[in-house]
Structures are given as C-alpha cells and as structure tokens.
GUTIMI-696335 format. One record per residue (C-alpha): x, y, z; residue in one letter. Coordinates in Angstrom, 2 decimals, padded with zeros to 5 digits. Layout:
BEGIN
+---------+---------+---------+---+
:       x :       y :       z : r :
+---------+---------+---------+---+
:       X :       Y :       Z : A :
...
+---------+---------+---------+---+
! end
This chain:
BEGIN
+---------+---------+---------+---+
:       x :       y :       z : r :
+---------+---------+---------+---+
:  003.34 :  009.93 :  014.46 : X :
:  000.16 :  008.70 :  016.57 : X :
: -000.88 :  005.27 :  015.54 : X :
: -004.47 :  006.43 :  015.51 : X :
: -003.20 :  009.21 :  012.79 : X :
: -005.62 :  009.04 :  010.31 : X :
: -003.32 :  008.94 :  007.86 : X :
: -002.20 :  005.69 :  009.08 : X :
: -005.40 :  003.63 :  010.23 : X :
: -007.72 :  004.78 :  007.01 : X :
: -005.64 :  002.41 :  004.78 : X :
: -005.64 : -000.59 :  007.21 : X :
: -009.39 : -000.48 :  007.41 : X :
: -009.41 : -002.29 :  004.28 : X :
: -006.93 : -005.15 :  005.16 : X :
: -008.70 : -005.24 :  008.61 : X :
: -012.32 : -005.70 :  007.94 : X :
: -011.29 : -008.24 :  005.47 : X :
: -009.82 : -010.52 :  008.20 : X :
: -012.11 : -009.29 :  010.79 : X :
: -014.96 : -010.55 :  008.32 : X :
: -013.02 : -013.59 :  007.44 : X :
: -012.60 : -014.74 :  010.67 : X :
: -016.73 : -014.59 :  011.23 : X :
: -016.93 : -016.43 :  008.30 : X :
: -015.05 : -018.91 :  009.47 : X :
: -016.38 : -019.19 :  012.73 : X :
: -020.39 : -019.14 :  011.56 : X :
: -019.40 : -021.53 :  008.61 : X :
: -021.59 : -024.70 :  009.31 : X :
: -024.28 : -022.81 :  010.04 : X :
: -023.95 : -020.49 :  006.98 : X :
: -023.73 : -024.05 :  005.06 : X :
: -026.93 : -025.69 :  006.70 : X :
: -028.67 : -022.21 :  005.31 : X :
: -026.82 : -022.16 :  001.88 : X :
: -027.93 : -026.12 :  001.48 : X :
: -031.38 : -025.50 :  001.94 : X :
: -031.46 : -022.90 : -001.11 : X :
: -031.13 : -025.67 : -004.65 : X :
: -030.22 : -022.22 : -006.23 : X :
: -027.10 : -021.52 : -004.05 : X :
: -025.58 : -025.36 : -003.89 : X :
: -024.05 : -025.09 : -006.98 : X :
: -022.43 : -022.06 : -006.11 : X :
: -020.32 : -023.99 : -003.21 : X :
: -018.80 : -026.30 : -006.01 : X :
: -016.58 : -022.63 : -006.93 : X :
: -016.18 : -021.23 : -003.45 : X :
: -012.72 : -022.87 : -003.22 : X :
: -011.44 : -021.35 : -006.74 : X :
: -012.34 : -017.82 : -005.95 : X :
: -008.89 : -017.18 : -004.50 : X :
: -007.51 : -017.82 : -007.64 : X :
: -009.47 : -015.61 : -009.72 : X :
: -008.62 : -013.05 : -007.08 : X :
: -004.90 : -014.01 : -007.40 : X :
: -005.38 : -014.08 : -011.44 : X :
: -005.84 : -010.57 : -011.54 : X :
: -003.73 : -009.52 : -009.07 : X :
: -001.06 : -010.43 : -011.64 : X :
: -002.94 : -009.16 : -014.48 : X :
: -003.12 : -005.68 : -012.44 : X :
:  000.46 : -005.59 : -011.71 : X :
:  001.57 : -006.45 : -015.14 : X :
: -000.58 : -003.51 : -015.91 : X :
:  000.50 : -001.14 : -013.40 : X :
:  004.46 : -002.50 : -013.88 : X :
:  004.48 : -003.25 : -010.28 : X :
:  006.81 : -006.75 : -009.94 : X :
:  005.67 : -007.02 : -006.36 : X :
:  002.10 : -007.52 : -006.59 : X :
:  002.86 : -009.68 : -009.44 : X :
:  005.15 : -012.34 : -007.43 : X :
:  003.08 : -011.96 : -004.20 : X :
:  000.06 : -012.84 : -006.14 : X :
:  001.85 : -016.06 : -007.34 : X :
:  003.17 : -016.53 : -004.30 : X :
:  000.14 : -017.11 : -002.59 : X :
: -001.65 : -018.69 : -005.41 : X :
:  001.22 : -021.39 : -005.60 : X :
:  001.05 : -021.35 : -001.70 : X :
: -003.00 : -022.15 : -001.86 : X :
: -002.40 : -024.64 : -004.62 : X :
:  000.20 : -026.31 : -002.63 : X :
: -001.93 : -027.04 :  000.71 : X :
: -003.95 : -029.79 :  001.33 : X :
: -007.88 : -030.03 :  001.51 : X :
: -009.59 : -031.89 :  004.15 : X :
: -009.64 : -035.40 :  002.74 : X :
: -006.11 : -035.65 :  001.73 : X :
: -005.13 : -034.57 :  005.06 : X :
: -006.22 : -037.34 :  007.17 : X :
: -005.97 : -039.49 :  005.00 : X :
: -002.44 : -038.85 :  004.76 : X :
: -002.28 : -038.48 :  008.44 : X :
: -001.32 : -042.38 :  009.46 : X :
:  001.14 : -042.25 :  006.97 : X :
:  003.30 : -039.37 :  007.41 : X :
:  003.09 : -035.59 :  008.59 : X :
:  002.74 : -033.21 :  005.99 : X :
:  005.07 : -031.20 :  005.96 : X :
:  004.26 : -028.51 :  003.15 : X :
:  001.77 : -026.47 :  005.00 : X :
:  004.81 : -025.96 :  007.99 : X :
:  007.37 : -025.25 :  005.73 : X :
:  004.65 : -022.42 :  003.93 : X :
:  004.49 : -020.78 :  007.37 : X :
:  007.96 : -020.09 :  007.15 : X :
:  008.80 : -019.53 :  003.43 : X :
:  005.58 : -017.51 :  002.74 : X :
:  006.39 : -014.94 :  005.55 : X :
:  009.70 : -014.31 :  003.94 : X :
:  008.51 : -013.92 :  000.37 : X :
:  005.89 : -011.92 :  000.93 : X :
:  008.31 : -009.26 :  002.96 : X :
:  011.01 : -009.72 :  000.17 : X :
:  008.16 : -009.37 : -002.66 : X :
:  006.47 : -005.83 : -001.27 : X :
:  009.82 : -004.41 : -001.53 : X :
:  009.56 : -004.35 : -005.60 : X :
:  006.66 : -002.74 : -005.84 : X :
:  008.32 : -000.11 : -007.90 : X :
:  010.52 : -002.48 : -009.96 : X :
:  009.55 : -003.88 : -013.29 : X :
:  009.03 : -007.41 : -013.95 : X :
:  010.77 : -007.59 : -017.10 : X :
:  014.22 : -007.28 : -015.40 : X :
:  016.99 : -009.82 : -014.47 : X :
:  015.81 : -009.28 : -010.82 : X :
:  012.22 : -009.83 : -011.71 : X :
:  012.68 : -013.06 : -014.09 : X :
:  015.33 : -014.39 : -011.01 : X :
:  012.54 : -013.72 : -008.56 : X :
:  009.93 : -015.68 : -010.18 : X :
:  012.24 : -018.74 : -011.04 : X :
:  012.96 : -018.28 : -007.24 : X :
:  009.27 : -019.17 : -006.69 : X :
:  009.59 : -022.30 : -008.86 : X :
:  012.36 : -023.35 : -007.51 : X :
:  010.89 : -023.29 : -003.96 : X :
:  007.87 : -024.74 : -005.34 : X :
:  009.74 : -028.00 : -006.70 : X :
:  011.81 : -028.22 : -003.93 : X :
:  008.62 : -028.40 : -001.71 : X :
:  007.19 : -031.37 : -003.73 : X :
:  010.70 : -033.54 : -003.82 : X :
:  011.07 : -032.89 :  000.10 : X :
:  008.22 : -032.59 :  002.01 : X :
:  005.59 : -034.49 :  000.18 : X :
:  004.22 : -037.47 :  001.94 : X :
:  004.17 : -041.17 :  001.08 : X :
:  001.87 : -042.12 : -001.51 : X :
:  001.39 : -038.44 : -003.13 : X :
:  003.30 : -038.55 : -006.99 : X :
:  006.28 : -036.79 : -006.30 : X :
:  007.10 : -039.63 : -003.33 : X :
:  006.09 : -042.25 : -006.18 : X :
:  008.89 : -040.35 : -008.73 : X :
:  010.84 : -040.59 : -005.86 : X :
:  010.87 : -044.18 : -005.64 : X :
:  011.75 : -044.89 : -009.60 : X :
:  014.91 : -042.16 : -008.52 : X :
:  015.95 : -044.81 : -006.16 : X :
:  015.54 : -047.70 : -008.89 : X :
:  017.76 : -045.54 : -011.23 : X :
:  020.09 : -042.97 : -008.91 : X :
:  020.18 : -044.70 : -005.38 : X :
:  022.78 : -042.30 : -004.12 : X :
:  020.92 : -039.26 : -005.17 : X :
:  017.86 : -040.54 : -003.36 : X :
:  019.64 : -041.32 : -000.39 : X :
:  020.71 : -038.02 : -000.37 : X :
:  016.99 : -036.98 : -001.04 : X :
:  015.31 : -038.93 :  001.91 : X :
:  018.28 : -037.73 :  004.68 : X :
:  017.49 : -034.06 :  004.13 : X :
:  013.74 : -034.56 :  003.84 : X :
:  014.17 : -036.41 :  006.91 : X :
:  016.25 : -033.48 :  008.28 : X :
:  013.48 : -031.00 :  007.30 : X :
:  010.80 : -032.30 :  008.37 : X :
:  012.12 : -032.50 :  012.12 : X :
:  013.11 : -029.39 :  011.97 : X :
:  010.03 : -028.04 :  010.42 : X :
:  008.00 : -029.59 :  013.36 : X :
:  009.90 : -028.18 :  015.90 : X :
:  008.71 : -026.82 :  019.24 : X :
:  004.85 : -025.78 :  019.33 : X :
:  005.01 : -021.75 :  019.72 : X :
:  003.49 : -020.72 :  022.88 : X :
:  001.80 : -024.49 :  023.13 : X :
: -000.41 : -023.73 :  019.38 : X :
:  000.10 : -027.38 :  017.87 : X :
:  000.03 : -025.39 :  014.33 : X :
:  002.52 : -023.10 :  014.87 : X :
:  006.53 : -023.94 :  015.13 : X :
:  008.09 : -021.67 :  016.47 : X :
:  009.93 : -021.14 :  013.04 : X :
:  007.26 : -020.55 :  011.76 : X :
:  005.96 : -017.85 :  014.17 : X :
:  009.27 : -016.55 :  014.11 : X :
:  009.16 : -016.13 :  010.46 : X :
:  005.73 : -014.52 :  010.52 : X :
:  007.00 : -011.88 :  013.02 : X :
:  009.65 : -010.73 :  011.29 : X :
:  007.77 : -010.51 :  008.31 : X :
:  004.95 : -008.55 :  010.36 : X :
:  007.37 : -006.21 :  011.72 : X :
:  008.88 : -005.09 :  008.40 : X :
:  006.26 : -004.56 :  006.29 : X :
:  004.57 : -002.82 :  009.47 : X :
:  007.96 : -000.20 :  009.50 : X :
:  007.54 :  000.36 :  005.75 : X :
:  004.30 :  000.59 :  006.42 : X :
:  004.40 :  003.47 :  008.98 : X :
:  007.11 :  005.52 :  006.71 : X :
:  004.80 :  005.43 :  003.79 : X :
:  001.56 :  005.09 :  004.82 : X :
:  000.13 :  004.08 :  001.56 : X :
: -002.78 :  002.01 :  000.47 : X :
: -000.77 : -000.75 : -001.00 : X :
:  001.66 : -001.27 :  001.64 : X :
: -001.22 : -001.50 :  004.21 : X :
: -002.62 : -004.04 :  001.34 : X :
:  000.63 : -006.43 :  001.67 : X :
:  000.35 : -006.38 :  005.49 : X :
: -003.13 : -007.27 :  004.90 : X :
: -002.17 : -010.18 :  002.78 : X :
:  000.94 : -011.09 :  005.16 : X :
: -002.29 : -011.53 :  007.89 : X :
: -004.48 : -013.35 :  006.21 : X :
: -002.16 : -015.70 :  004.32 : X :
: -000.75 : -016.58 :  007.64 : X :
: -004.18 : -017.09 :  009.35 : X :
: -005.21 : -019.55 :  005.88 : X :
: -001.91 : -021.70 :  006.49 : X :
: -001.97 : -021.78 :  010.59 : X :
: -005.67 : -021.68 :  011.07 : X :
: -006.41 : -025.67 :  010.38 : X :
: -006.06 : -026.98 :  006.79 : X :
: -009.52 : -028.26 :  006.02 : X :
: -012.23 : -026.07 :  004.71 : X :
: -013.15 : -023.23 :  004.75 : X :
: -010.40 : -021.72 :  006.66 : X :
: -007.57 : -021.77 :  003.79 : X :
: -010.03 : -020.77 :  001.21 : X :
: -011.64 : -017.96 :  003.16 : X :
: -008.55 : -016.48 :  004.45 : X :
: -006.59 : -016.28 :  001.08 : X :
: -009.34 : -015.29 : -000.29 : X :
: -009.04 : -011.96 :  002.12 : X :
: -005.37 : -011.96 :  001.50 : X :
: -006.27 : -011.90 : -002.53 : X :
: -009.12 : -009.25 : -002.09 : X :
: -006.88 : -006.83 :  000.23 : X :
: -004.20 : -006.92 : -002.62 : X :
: -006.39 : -005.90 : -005.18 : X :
: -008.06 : -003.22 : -003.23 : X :
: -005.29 : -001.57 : -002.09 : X :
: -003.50 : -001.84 : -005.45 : X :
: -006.96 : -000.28 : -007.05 : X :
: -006.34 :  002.08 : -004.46 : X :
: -002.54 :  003.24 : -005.08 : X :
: -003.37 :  003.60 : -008.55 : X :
: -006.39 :  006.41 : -008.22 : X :
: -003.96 :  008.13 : -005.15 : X :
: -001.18 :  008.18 : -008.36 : X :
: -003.41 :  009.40 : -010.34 : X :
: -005.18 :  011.78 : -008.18 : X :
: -002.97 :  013.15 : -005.86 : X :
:  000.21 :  014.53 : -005.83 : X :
:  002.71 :  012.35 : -004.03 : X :
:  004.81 :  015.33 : -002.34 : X :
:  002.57 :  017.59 : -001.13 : X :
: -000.72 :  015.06 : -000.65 : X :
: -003.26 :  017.75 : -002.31 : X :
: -005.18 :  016.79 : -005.03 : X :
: -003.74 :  016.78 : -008.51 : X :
: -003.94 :  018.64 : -011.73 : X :
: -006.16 :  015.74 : -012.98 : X :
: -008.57 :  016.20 : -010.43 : X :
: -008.46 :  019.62 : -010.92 : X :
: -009.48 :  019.51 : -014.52 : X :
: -012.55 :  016.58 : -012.86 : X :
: -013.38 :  019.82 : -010.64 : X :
: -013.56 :  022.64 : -013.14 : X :
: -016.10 :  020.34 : -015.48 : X :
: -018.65 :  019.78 : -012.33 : X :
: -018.57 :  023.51 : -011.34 : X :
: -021.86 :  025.29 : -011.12 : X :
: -022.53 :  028.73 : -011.79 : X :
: -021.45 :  030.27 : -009.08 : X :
: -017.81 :  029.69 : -007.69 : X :
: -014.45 :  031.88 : -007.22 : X :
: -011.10 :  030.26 : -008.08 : X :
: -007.94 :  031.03 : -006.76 : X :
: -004.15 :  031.06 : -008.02 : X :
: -001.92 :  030.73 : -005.24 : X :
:  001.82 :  031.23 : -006.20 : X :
:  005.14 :  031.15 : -003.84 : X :
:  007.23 :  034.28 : -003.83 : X :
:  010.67 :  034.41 : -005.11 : X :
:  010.38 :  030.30 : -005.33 : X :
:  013.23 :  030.34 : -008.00 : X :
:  015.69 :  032.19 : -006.15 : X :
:  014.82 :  030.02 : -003.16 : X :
:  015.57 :  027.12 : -004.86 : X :
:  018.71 :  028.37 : -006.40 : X :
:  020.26 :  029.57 : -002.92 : X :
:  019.37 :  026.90 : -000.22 : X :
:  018.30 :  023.91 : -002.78 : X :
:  015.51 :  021.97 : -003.92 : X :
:  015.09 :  019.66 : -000.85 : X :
:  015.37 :  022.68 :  001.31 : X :
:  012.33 :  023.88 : -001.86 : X :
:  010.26 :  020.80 : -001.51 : X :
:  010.18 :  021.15 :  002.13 : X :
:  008.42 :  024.57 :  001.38 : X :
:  006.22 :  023.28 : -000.76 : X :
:  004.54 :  020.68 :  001.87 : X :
:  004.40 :  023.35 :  004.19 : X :
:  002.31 :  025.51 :  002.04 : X :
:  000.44 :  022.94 :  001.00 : X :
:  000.01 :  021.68 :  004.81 : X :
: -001.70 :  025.00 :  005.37 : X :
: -003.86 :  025.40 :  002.17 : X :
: -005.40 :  022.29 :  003.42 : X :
: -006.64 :  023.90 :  006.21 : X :
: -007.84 :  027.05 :  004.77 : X :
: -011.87 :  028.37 :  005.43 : X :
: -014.41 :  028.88 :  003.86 : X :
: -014.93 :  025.30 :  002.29 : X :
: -012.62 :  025.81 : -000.27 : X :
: -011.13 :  022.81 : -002.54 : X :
: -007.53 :  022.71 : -003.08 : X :
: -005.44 :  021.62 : -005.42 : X :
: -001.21 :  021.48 : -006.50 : X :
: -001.83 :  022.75 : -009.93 : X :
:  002.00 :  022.22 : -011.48 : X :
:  005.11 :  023.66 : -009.55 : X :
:  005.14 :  026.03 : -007.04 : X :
:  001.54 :  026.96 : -008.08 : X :
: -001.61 :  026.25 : -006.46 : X :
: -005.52 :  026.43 : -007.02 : X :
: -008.30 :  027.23 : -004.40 : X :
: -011.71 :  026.47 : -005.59 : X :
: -014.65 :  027.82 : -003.04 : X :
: -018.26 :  026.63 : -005.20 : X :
: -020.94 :  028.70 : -004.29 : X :
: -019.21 :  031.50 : -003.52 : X :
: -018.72 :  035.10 : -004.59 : X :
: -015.84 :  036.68 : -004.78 : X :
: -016.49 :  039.01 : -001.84 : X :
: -017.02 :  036.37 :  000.05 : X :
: -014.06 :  034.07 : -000.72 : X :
: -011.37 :  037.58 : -000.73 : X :
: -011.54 :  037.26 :  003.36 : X :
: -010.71 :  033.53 :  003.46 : X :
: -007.92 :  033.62 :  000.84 : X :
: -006.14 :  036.78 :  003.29 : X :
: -006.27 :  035.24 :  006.12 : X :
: -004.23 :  032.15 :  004.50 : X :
: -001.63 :  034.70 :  003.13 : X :
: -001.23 :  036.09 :  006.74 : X :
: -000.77 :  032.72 :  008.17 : X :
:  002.27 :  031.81 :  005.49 : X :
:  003.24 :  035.33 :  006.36 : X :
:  003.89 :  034.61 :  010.06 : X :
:  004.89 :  031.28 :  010.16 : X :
:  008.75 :  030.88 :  010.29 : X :
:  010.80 :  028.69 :  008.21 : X :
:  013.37 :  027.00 :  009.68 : X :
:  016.51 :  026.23 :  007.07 : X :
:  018.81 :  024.12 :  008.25 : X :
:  022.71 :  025.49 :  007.94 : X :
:  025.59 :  022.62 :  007.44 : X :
:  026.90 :  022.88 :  010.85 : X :
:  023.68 :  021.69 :  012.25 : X :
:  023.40 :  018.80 :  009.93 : X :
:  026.93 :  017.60 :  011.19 : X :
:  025.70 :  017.50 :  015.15 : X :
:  024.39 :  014.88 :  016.57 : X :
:  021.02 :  014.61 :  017.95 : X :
:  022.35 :  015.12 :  021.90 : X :
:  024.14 :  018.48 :  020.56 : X :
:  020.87 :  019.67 :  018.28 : X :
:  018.50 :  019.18 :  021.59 : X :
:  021.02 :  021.36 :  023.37 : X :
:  020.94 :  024.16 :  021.49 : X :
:  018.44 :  023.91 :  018.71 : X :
:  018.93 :  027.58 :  017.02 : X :
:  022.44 :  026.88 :  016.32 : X :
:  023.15 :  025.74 :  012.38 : X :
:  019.57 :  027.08 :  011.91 : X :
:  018.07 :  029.87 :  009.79 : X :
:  014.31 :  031.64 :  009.98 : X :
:  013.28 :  032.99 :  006.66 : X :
:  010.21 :  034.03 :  005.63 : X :
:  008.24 :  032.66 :  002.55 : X :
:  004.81 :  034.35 :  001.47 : X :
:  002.85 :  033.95 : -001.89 : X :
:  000.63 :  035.93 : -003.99 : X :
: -002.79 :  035.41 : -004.97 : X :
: -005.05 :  036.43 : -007.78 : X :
: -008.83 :  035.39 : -007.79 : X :
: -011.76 :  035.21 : -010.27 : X :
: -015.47 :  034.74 : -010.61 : X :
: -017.76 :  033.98 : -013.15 : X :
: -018.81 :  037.19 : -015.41 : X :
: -019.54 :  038.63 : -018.66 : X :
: -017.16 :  037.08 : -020.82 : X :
: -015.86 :  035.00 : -018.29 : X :
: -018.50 :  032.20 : -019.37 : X :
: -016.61 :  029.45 : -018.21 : X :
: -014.62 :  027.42 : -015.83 : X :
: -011.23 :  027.40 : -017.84 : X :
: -011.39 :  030.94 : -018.46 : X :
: -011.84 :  032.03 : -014.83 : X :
: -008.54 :  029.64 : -014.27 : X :
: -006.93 :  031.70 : -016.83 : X :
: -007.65 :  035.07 : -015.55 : X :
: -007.27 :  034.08 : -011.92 : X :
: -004.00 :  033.77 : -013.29 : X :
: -003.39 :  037.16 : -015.06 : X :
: -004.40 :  038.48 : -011.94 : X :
: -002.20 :  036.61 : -010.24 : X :
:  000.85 :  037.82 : -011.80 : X :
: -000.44 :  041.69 : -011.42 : X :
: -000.70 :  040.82 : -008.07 : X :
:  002.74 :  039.73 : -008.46 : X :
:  003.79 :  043.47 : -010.23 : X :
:  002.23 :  045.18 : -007.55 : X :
:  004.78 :  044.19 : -004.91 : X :
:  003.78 :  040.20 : -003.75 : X :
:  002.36 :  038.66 : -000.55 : X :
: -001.04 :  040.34 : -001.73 : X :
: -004.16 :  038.84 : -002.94 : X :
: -005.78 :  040.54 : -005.66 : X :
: -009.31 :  040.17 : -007.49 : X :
+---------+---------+---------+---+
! end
C-alpha cells in the first residue's frame, strides 16, 4: 500500500494541519500578542486561551461516553490530567533554583505509553472491569506523580514533610526513590535536545510506531486522530513549558481527537465498513434529493447463497469487496451504494434510461471477465517461498457475475421509492430470464 494512497494521507490531513498550524502559532506568538493587545476587545479573550484545551478535552469524554468508545474517553483524561499536571511559566523558574521538575520528564514517557495503550479500546466500553481498572490506572499515575516528582515547596512536598514528622521510615522510603527517579528521568539528552531524555524519546517512538502500524491496517479517521494527538501532546510537553507552547499544542492534540472521532462516527453511519460504498442510510439521503430525471439500478450477485454455502463466507465477503471495488469505478457518473447483502444500488441523476443501459453492461462484462481466485486448503498450508513458486497450485478461478434490473421515472412511477421498488421487480425477472443480464 503506497503511503501517498489516498486512502491513507486524506485522514492525516486533519491531525497534520493541526500541528502544522500549531507550530506557526507558536512561532508568530509575540507578535500575534503585540496585535491581540492593541484590540481592548480581544484582551479579555487571552485570560481563557489557556482553558480551551480543557473544554476540548471535556467533550472528548462527553463524545466517547456517547459513542461507547473507552479510548477516547481515557485519552481525553489522559491528556487533560497531563496539561493540568505541567507547569506554567512562573512556577517554572521559580522553582528552577530549587529543584528540577521532574513531572513534565516523567509525562514524556508515561503519556507516550498511555496514549498507545488507550487507542487500543476504542471499541471497548467504559463500563467494564477493564475500563473502571484503566481509569483508576490514570489516578494512580497521577498521585504517584505528585508524591515523587514534585519539587520543594509545591503542597504535596509540604504533606511530605508532616509524613516524615509522623512515618519517618515511609518517607525515607519516599525521598530514595524520588531521588532514584528523578536521575533517571534526566538521563542522557537525546541527540543533544536538553528537553528530551532519551527515555523519553524512546517512549515517544514506540508509541509513534504503533499507532502508525494500526494506523496503516485500518486507515480510519480516528486512528489517524490518536496519532495526531500522540504528535501534538508530545510537541506541548517537549517543546518548552512556558506559554503558549503547552497550551497551543494540546489544544491541537484535543481538536484532532474530536475531529476525527466526529469523523468515525458519520463513516459508521454512512458507509459500510466492508465494502467502503456508501450505506443504506445514505441511500435513503440520496433518493429524497433526486430530481426528476434519474435511472436507478439494482445490482444483485448470482448464485451468492450457494457461494457462500460451498467455499464460505470469508471466501463470500471477499466477493463482495471485489464487486463493490468495481461498482466504484463504473461510468457514466453514477452514485453507488451497498444497499443490504449481496445487493447493490446504482443511481445515475440526470439520466435516462437509454442512456444509463450502456454504462450498467459494460460493468456486468467487467465482473464477467474478471477471475476469482479461491484459495484451496493446500495453498493456505504453504509457506510464502512455496506460494511464489508456484502460485496456481491450492488455487481455484471461478467466475461470479450479477444481474441487473433498472428503472426510470414514469407514469405511475411518481417517485423515488417506487422506482427502487420496481428496479427491483425487474431485477429478479432479470434473474428468471437466465442471470448475468441487465434488464429495463
């Protein structure tokens, strides 16, 4: 699959400009300030700049309580705890002759590793033991971060100082492994970057490099939306903790989540997930925007049961993408859609039905002559060395065609439904009358 596949660089547009714009932002900030202060409308409009990534977090888990999905739920908390947790400008150097900080290092190597973990359950529900664990996982990191990594003079080191009043012991143990974490949390610079470990750019890749795999296998919106986020969140914690940088880039990350879950949710609704045509839903969308003049088409596999029955229904869903793969590339500016099984509907608008017949044949004739190659048991036992070696061994060529039946506007056809309907009594005369035929 080319990396410039359509299919694979339209949803990372999203994710991309986002950072792409981000990073401007970033970059033309003081001078987008000086402008901003001169306008008395627009000053009080910086005073919410740095809670807009919560809102966009917010409903990020409002949408994937919604939409059931656990893992834009927990990502969105994940970053929202993660933008909570680092420091603004003043705090940090203030802080700085006192002791590192250590939160924002140990966030470029725990956040990587959530967010991964978290885009895996995108299907799951919240409401399960897995769910609930996950979120109490998030706590639990979140505490640990303020007991170990604060520094001195910040409340959690202050209740850390009435622990050693009451449990010395358990504060000794406390301070040794904060001690330990710290120097291991500013270990070596990566590639010289003073805010990058190379944990933590370690981290980060293998992050990147999974959700870029699951990525690439599904090529959906919302899995190019939790790369996005990945990006962004990492650019926010590595990019220099004082403003804007933290707020602009989670921002993005926020933004690209709820985007690309916006996204996921119309391609559910919309399209069908084997085949990739349009749905029955947009189908029904279709028929109520239909003019007066338009020809629709029933298209229905031959023999699909018996196909099914004999060599499976993987070995059937594999036919069903390819006749879907070539309805999409049928002429005449016809609109297809998967209307339920192993049917499907070709809509040409403006057309007549002289016109559209041609079109519709020549599709027939191309499922007519293209082989289908079935793959026999002994050739799903070889290995890949022994398949390139002889490739028509353990194989089988059949030949699937369909049957069509098409209608147009009439008389009593006064309608868009009732041109579906009789596209489909023709369809099954077309059926009668011997299959692989298209009839009008």
């Amino acid at each position: 699959m080319a990396i410039f596949d359509k299919r694979i660089t339209y949803p990372l547009l999203v994710p991309t400009g986002l950072i792409v714009l981000s990073a401007l932002a970033v970059w033309k900030w003081p001078g987008l300030m000086k402008q901003v202060h001169g306008v008395v409308e627009l000053r009080g409009l910086l005073l919410t700049l740095p809670l807009l990534p919560y809102a966009f977090f917010a409903i990020g888990i409002i949408l994937g309580w919604r939409f059931n999905n656990a893992g834009l739920i927990l990502t969105s908390l994940a970053l929202g705890l993660a933008y909570l947790a680092l420091p603004d400008g003043a705090l940090h150097r203030s802080a700085r002759t006192v002791a590192r900080i250590s939160i924002p290092e140990a966030l470029k190597v725990l956040l990587p590793l959530n967010l991964g973990f978290f885009a895996t359950m995108r299907r799951r529900r919240l409401q399960t033991p897995l769910g609930l664990s996950c979120i109490g996982f998030v706590l639990l990191q979140a505490f640990l971060l303020l007991i170990f990594c604060q520094p001195s003079g910040s409340a959690s080191s202050q209740l850390a100082l009435k622990m050693k009043a009451s449990w010395p012991p358990l504060y000794q143990v406390i301070t040794d492994y904060s001690g330990r974490l710290k120097t291991w949390l500013h270990g070596e610079a990566f590639l010289g970057y003073s805010t990058i470990s190379a944990f933590g750019a370690l981290s980060f890749a293998a992050a990147f490099v999974f959700l870029f795999v699951r990525f690439r296998r599904g090529g959906d919106a919302l899995s190019a939306g939790f790369l996005g986020s990945l990006v962004a969140a990492f650019l926010g914690v590595s990019g220099g903790h004082s403003a804007p940088s933290p707020m602009i880039y989670f921002s993005a990350a926020g933004l690209a989540l709820l985007i690309s879950a916006v996204e996921s949710s119309f391609s559910m609704a919309y399209l069908d997930e084997l085949t990739g045509l349009l749905g029955r839903r947009s189908l029904n969308e279709e028929l109520v925007n239909l003019g007066r003049k338009y020809v629709i088409a029933m298209i229905d596999i031959d023999h699909f049961k018996k196909f099914n029955d004999q060599y499976g229904h993987k070995t059937g869903d594999q036919v069903l993408k390819m006749i879907a793969s070539k309805l999409k590339d049928i002429t005449g500016g016809a609109k297809v859609f998967r209307y339920g099984g192993e049917e499907f509907t070709a809509i040409f608008p403006g057309k007549e039905i002289e016109e559209a017949l041609p079109h519709l044949d020549v599709y027939r004739k191309i499922i007519e002559s293209t082989p289908f190659m079935i793959r026999g048991k002994e050739r799903r036992q070889k290995s890949a060395k022994n398949r390139a070696e002889g490739t028509s061994k353990g194989q089988k060529s059949v030949t699937v065609t369909v049957s069509i039946g098409a209608a147009a506007p009439g008389k009593d056809l006064t309608s868009p439904e009732k041109v579906l309907k009789q596209a489909d009594k023709i369809l099954y005369k077309a059926k009668k009358a011997g299959r692989n035929r298209v009839e009008s």
